[in-house]
NUVOBA-79802 format. One line per field, with one value per atom (N, C-alpha, C): atom name; residue number from 1; x, y, z. Coordinates in steps of 0.02 Angstrom, whole numbers. Each point is the difference from the previous one (the first is absolute). Layout:
N
atomo: CA,...
num: NUM,...
xx: X,...
yy: Y,...
zz: Z,...
***
This chain:
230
atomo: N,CA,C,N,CA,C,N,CA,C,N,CA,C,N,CA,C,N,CA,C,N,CA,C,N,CA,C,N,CA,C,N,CA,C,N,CA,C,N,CA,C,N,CA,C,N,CA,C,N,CA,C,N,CA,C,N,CA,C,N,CA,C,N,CA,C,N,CA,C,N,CA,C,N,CA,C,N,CA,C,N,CA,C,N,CA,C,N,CA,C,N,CA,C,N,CA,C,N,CA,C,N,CA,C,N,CA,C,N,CA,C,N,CA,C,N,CA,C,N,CA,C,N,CA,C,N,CA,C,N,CA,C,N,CA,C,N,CA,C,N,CA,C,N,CA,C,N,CA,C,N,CA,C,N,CA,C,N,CA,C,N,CA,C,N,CA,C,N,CA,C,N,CA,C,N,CA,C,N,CA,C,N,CA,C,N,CA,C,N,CA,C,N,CA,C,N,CA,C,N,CA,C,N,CA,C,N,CA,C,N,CA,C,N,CA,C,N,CA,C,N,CA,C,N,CA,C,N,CA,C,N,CA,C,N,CA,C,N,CA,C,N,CA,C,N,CA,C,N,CA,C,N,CA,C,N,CA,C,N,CA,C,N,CA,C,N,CA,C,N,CA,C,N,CA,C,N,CA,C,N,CA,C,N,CA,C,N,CA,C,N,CA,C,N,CA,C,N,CA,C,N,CA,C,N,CA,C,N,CA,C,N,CA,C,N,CA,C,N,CA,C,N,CA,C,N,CA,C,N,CA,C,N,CA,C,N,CA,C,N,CA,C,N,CA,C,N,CA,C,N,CA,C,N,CA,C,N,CA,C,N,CA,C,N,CA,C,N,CA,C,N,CA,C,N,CA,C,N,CA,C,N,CA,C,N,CA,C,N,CA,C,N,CA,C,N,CA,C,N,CA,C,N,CA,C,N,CA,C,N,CA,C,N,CA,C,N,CA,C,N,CA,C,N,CA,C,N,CA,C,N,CA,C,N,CA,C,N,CA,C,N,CA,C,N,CA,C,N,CA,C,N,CA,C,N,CA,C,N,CA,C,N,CA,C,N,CA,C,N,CA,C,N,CA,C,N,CA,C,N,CA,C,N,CA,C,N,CA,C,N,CA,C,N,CA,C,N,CA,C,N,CA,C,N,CA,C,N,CA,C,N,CA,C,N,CA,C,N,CA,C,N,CA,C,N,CA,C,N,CA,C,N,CA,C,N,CA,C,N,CA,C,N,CA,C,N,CA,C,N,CA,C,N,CA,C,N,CA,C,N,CA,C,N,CA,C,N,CA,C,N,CA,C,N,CA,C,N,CA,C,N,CA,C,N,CA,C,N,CA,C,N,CA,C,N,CA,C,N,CA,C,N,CA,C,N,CA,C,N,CA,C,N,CA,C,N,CA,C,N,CA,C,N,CA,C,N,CA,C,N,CA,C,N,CA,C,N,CA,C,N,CA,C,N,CA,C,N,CA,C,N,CA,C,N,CA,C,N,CA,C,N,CA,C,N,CA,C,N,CA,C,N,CA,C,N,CA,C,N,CA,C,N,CA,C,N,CA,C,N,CA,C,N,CA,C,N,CA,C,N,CA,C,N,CA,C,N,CA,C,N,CA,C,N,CA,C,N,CA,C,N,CA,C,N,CA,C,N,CA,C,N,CA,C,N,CA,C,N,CA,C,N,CA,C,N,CA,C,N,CA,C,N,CA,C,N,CA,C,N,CA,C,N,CA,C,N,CA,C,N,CA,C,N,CA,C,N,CA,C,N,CA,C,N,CA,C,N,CA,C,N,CA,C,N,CA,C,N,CA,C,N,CA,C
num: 1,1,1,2,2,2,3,3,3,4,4,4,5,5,5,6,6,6,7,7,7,8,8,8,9,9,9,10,10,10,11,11,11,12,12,12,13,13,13,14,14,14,15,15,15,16,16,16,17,17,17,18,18,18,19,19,19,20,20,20,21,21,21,22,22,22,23,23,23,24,24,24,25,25,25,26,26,26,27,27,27,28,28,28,29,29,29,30,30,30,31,31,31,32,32,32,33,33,33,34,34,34,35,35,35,36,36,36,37,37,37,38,38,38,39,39,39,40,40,40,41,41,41,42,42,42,43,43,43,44,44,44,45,45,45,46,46,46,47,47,47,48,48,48,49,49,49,50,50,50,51,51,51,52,52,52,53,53,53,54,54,54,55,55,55,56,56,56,57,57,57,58,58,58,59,59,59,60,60,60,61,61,61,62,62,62,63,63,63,64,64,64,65,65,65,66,66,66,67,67,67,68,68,68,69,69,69,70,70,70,71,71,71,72,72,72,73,73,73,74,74,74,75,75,75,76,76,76,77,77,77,78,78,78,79,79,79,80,80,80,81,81,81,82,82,82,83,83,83,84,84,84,85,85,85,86,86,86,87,87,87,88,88,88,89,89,89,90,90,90,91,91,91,92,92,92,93,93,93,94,94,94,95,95,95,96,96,96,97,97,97,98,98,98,99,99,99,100,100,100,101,101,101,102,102,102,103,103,103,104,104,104,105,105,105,106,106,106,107,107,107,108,108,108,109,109,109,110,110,110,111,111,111,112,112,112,113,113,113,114,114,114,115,115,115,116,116,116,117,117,117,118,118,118,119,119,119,120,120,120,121,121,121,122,122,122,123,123,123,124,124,124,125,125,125,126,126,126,127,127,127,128,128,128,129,129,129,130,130,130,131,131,131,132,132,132,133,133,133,134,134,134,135,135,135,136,136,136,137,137,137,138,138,138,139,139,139,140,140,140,141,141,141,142,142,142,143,143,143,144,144,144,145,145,145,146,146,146,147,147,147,148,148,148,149,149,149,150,150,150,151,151,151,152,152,152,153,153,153,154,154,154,155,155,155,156,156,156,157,157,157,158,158,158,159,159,159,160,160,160,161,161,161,162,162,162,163,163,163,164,164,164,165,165,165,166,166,166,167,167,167,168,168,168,169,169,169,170,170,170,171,171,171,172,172,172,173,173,173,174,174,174,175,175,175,176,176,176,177,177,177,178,178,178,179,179,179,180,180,180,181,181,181,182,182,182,183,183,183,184,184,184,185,185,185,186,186,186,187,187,187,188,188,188,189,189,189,190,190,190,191,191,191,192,192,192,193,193,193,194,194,194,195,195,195,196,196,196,197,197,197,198,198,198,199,199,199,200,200,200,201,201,201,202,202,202,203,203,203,204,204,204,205,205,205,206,206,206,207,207,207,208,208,208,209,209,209,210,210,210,211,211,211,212,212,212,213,213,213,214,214,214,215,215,215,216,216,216,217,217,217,218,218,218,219,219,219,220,220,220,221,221,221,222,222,222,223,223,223,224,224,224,225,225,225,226,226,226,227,227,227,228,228,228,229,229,229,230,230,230
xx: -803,-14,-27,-48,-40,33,6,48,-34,27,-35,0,-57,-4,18,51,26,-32,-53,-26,0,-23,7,77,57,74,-12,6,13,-37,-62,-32,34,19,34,50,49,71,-16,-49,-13,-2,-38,-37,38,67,60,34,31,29,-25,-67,-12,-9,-21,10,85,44,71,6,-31,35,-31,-66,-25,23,28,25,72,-4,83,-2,-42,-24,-9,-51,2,48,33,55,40,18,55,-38,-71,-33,25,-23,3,58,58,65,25,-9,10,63,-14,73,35,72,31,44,27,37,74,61,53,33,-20,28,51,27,49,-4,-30,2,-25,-34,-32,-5,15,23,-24,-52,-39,34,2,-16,-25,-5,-36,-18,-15,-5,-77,-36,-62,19,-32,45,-58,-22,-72,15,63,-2,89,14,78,39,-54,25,-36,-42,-32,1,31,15,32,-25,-4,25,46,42,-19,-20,-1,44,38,24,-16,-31,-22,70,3,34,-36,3,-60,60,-14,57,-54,43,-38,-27,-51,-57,-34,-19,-26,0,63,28,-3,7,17,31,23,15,-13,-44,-11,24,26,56,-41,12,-54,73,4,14,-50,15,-58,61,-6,35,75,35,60,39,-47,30,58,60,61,-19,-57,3,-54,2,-71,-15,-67,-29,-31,7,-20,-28,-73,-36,-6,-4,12,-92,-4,-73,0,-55,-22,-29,27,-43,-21,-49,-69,-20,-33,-22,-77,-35,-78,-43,6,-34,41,0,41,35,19,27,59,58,23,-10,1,-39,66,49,50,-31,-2,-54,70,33,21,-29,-77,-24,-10,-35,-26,64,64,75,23,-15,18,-56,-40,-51,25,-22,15,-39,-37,-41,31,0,20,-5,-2,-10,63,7,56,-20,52,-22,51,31,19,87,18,54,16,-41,24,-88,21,-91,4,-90,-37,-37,21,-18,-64,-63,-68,-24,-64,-16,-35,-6,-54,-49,-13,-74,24,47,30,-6,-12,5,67,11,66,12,44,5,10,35,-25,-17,-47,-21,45,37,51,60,10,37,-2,11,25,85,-50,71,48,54,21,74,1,62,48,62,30,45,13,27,89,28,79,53,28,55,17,7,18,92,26,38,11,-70,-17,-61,2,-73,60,57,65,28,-14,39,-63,-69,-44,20,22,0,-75,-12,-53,-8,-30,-23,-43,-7,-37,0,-50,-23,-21,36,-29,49,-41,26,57,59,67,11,21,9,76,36,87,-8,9,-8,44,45,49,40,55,22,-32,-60,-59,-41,12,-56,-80,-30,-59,-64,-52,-22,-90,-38,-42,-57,-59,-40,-78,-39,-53,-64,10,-48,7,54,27,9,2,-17,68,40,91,56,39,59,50,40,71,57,65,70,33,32,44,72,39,69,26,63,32,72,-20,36,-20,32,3,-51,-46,-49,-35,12,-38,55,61,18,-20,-15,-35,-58,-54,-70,11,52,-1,13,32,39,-40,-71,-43,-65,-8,-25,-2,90,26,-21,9,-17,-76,-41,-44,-61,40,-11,23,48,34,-57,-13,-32,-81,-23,-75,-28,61,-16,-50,-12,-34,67,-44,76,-23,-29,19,-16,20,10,-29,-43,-16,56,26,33,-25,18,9,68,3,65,3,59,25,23,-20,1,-3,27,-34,-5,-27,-21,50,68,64,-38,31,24,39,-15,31,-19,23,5,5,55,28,-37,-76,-22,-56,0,-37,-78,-8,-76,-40,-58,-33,7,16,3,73,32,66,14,-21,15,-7,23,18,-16,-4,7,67,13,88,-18,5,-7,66,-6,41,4,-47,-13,-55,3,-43,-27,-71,-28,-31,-43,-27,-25,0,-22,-59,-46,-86,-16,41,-2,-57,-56,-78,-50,51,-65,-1,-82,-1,-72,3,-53,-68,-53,-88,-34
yy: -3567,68,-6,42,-26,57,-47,50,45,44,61,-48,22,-16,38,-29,27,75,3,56,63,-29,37,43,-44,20,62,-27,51,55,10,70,11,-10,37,1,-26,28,50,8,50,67,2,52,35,-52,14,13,-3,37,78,-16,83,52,-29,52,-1,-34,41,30,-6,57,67,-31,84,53,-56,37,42,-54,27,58,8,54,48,-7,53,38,-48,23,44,2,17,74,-7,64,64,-39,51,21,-37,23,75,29,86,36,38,39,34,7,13,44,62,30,-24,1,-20,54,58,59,57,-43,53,-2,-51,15,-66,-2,-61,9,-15,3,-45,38,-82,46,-39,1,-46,32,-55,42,-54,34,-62,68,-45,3,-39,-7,10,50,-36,3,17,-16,-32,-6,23,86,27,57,49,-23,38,-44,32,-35,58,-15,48,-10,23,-13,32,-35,49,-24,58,-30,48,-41,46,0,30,24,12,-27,-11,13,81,30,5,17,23,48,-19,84,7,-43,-7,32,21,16,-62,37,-61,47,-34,28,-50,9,-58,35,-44,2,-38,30,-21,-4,-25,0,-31,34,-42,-24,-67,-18,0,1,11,60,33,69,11,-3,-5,53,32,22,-11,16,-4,61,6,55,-8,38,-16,56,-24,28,-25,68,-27,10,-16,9,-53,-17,-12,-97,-40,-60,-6,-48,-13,-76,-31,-77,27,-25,7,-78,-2,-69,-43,-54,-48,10,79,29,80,-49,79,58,65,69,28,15,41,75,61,44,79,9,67,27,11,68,-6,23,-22,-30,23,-45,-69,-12,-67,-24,-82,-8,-88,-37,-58,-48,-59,-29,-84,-19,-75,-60,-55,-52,-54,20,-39,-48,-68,-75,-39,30,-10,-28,13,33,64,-11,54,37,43,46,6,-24,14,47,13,87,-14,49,-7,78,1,52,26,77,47,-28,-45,-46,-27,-46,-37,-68,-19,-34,-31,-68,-16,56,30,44,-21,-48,-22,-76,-31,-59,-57,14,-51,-36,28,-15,60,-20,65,32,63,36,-5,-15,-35,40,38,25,-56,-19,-47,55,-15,9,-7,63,-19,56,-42,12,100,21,67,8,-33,37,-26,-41,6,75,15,74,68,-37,64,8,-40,-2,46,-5,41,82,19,93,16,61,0,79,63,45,31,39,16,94,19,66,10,30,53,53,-4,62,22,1,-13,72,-36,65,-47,79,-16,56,-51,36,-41,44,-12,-87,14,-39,-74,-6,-50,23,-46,1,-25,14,-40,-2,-29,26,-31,38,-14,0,-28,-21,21,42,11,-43,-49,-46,-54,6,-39,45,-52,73,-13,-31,-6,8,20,25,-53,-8,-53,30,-8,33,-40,74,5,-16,-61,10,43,43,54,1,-62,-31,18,17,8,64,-29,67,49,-16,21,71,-2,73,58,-28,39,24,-41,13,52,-13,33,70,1,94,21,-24,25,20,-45,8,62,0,85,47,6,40,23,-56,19,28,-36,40,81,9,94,16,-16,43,-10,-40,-7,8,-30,-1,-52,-48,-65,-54,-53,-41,-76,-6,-62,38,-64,32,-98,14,-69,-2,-54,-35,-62,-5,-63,-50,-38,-57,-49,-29,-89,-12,-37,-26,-105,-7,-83,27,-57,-16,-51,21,-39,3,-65,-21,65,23,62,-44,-54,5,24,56,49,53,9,92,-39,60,22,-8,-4,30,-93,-12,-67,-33,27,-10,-31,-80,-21,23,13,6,106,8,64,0,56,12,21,-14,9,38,56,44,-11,-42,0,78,4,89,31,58,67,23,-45,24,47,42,69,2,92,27,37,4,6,76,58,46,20,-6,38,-57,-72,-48,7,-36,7,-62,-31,-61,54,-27,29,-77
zz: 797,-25,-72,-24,-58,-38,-59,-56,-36,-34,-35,-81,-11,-63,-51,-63,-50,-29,9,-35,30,68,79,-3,2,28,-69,-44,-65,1,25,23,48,61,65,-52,-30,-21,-35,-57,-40,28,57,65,1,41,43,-57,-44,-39,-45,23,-52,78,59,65,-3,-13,6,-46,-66,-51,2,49,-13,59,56,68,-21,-74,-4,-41,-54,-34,32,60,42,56,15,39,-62,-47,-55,-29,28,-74,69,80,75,12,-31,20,-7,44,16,-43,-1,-31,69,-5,84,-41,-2,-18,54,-43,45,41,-5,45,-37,-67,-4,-82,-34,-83,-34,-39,-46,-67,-44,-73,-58,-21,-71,-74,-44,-67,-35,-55,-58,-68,-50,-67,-18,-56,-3,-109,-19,-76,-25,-61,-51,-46,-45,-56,3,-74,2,-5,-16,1,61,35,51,99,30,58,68,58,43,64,13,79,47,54,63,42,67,56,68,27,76,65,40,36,55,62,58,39,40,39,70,43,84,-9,38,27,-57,-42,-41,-88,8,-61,-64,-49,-51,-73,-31,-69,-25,-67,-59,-71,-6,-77,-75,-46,-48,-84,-14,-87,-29,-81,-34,-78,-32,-38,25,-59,22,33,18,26,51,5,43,86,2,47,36,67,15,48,-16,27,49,74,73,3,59,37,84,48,55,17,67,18,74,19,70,1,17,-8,74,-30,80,-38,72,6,-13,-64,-7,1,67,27,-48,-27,-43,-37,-20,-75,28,-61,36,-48,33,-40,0,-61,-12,-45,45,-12,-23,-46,-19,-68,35,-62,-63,-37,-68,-32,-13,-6,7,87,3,37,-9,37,-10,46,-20,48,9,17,3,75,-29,67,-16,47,14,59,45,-6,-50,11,40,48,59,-32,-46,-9,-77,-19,-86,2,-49,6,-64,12,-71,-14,-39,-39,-27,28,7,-32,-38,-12,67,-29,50,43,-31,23,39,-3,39,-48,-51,-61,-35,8,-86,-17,-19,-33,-105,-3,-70,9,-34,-7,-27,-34,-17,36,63,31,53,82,46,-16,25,11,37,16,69,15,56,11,48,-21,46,50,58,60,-21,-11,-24,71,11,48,15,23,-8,-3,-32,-36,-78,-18,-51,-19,53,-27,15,18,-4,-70,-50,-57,-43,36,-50,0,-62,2,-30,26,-27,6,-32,14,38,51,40,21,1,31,67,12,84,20,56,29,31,-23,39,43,29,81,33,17,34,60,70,50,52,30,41,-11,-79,0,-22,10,-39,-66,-42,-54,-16,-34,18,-49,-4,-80,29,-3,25,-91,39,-71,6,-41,-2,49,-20,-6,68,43,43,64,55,76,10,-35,44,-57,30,-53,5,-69,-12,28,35,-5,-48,-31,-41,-6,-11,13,-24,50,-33,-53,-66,-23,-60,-53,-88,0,-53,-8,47,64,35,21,1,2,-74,-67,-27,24,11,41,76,22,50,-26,-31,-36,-27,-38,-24,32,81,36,57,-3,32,-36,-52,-57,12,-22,1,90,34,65,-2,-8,10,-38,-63,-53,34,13,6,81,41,93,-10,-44,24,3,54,24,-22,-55,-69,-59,-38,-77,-30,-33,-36,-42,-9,-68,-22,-61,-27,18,22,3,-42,-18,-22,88,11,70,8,52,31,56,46,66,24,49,18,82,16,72,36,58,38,68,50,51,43,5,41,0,-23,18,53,28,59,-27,-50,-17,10,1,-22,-58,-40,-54,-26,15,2,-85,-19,-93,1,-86,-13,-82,-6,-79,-3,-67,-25,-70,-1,-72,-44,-51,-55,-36,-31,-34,11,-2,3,-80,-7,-50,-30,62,-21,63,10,47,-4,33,12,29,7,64,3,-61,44,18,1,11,88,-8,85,10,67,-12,11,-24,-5,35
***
């Protein structure tokens, strides 16, 4: 058998090693995003100065719900928006309304936060939300608005910008919200009342609804009675 000559083997090895890295590149860029059925949970913080730095944490619920949570600096709270996410060919589209909008690329486990364009969003480094356990996204409180509605014994809080509503556990703040919600039903004959909440997103196994998780209202921050979605 006539041997390959030295120069020869080292081009086929060369070959053969840049067709696996690029099969492998490519297999890794195709790797799909699969929603798990019942909840998926990123955060992350992007830093630009010492005194300027920005947290986000998404919340990827069924039926295509989502709430994304935002602080900026040291701010102890965070402020949530709910709204609708969708698969936009390679990118996922987290879409609630001039409020919350968010753009980003599944790298087949954490997402990178992409501008409008679909662009880095800063050049110095990606934005990168990591994938954290959900009853680490149970310890996040965070503030949130909608539409709370109490009907036969269930609570529930639906959101402008989103086609599906959260349940409410009927635990702590949520019997204030509800009394203000009676209230404001007798007086008006509409059957929600927007509020403001201090709220998380807890584990609820036991409800009936798709949705194995719940909101848990810590407090009742302000009530909205002539808001209404446009």
């Amino acid at each position: 058998m006539k041997k390959l000559s030295p120069y020869l083997f080292l081009f086929l090895s060369l070959t053969l090693s840049s067709c696996v890295q690029q099969n492998s590149q490519k297999n890794a860029t195709q790797t799909p995003f699969v929603f798990n059925g019942q909840g998926m949970f990123f955060s992350g913080s992007y830093v630009f100065s010492d005194m300027e730095s920005m947290h986000t944490a998404v919340m990827l619920l069924p039926d295509s719900l989502f709430l994304l949570l935002r602080r900026v600096n040291d701010e102890p709270r965070w402020q949530a928006n709910a709204g609708n996410w969708s698969l936009q060919k390679d990118h996922l589209l987290l879409d609630g309304g001039n409020e919350s909008r968010l753009l980003a690329k599944w790298t087949g486990s954490n997402l990178e936060v992409l501008s409008n364009s679909g662009e880095p969003i800063f050049k110095q480094e990606k934005f990168v939300l990591a994938q954290i356990p959900s009853d680490s996204a149970a310890k996040l409180s965070f503030e949130l608005t909608g539409a709370y509605r109490w009907f036969a014994d269930a609570a529930s809080m639906r959101f402008c910008y989103a086609s599906r509503q959260l349940p409410v556990m009927m635990v702590e703040a949520n019997m204030e919200a509800e009394r203000a919600f009676l209230e404001h039903r007798e007086y008006t004959g509409k059957d929600e009342l927007f509020i403001s909440a201090y709220a998380n997103l807890t584990q609820n196994p036991e409800t009936e609804s798709s949705f194995k998780s719940a909101l848990r209202l810590h407090s009742l921050v302000k009530t909205f009675p002539e808001m209404e979605c446009y």
